[in-house]
N, C-alpha and C positions, 0 to 999 in steps of 0.2 A: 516496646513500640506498639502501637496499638496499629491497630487496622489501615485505618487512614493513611498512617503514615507509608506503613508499606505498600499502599496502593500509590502513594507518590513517589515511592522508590521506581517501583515495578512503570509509572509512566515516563520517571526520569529516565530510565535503561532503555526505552523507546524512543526518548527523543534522541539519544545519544546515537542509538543503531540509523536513525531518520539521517542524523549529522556523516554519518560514516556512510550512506545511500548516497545523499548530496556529492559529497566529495570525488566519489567513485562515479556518480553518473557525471559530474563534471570533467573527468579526464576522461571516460569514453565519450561522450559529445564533442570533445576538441579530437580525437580518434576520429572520430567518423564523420566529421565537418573536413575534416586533412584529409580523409579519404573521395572527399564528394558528396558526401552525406548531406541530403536532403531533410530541412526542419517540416513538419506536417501538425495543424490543430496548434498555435501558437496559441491562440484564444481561450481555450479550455485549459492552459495549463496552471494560468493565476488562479482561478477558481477551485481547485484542484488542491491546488497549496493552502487555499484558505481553510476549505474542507479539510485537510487532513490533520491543519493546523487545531482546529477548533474540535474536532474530533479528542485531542488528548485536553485541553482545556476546558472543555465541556465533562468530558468526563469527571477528570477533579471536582469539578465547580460541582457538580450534579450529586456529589457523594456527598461534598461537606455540607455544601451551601440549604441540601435538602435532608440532611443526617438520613443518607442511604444507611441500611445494616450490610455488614458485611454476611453473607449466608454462604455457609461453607460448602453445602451442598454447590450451590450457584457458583461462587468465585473459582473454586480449584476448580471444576471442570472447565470453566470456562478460561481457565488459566490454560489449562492444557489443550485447549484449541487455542488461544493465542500463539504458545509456542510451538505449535504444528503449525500455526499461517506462517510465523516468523520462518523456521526450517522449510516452507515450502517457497518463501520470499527468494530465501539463500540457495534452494537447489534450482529456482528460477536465473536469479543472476551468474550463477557457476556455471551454467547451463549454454548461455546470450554471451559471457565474457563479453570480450570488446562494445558487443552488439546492442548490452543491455544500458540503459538509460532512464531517467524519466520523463524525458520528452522524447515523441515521436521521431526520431531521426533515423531513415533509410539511406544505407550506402548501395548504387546500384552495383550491380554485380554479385551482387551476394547472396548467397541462398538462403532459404528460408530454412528454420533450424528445426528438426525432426525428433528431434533424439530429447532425455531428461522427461521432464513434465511436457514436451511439448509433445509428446510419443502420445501422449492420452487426453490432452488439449490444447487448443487454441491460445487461449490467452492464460493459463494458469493462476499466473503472478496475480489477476484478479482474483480467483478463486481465494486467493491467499488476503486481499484486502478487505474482501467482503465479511470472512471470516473474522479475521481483526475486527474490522469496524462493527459487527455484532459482538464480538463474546468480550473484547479490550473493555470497553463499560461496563458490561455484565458484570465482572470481577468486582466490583465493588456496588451493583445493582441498580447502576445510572441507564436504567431500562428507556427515560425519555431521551437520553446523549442516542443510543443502540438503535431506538427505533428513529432520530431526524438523519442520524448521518445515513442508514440505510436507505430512506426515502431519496435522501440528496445525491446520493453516490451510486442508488441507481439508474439517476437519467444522467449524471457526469459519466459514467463509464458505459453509458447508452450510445454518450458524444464522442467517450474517449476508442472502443473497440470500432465504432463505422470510421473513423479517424485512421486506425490504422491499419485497418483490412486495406483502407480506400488507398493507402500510401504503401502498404507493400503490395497491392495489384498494379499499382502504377509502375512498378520496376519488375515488374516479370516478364 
């Protein structure tokens, strides 16, 4: 199997883990809607979806459509920050349980969680996407996918952190 492919592998394992996010932020949002839970930033959340979408399709497209080389220096490392964003995703939502979602929803009475990655940041879980969304293209050298989604998903999680700073100060 040549390069390519296993960069379609390595995106299809992404989309797969994305489908298994979904699912899971889906029954914590019926969770925390049943508990009182407050939705915040409905607006940013399509665009959000679209970005993250186009982020693994772009990638692709950006490898073949432009015959990226694969560069082994480049790809494995930048492999191995993916899968450190991935593992830092996962010690984010083990972390949030219930709490964690992909949309904004605060259940009042609830404290705000201190402990995991939250012990040393505020939004972590971004730490974790930002990284994705530079080193995820890298892997196969789709440097233009790496450098629009950065651009884009800078000012989307510009809208998305003042969103929910602004939503869990409203319940304190």
């Amino acid at each position: 199997m040549d390069s390519l492919s296993w960069f379609a592998v390595l995106l299809g394992l992404v989309v797969l883990e994305r489908l298994l996010e979904l699912i899971l932020s889906k029954r914590h949002a019926a969770w925390a809607l049943s508990q009182g839970g407050v939705e915040y930033g409905r607006g940013h959340y399509p665009p959000m979806v679209v970005l993250h979408t186009a982020l693994l399709l772009a990638a692709f497209g950006e490898a073949w459509l432009s015959d990226r080389p694969f560069l082994p220096w480049l790809g494995w490392s930048m492999l191995v920050v993916v899968l450190a964003a991935q593992g830092l995703r996962w010690w984010c939502i083990a972390t949030l349980g219930r709490q964690w979602n992909t949309r904004v929803i605060v259940v009042p009475g609830l404290r705000l969680v201190k402990r995991g990655p939250y012990r040393f940041l505020s939004h972590p879980n971004y730490l974790a996407v930002v990284a994705e969304g530079i080193a995820l293209p890298l892997v196969h050298t789709s440097w233009l996918t790496a450098l629009v989604f950065t651009a884009l998903n800078a000012w989307l999680l510009t809208v998305r952190i003042r969103t929910e700073d602004a939503a869990l100060a409203s319940v304190r």
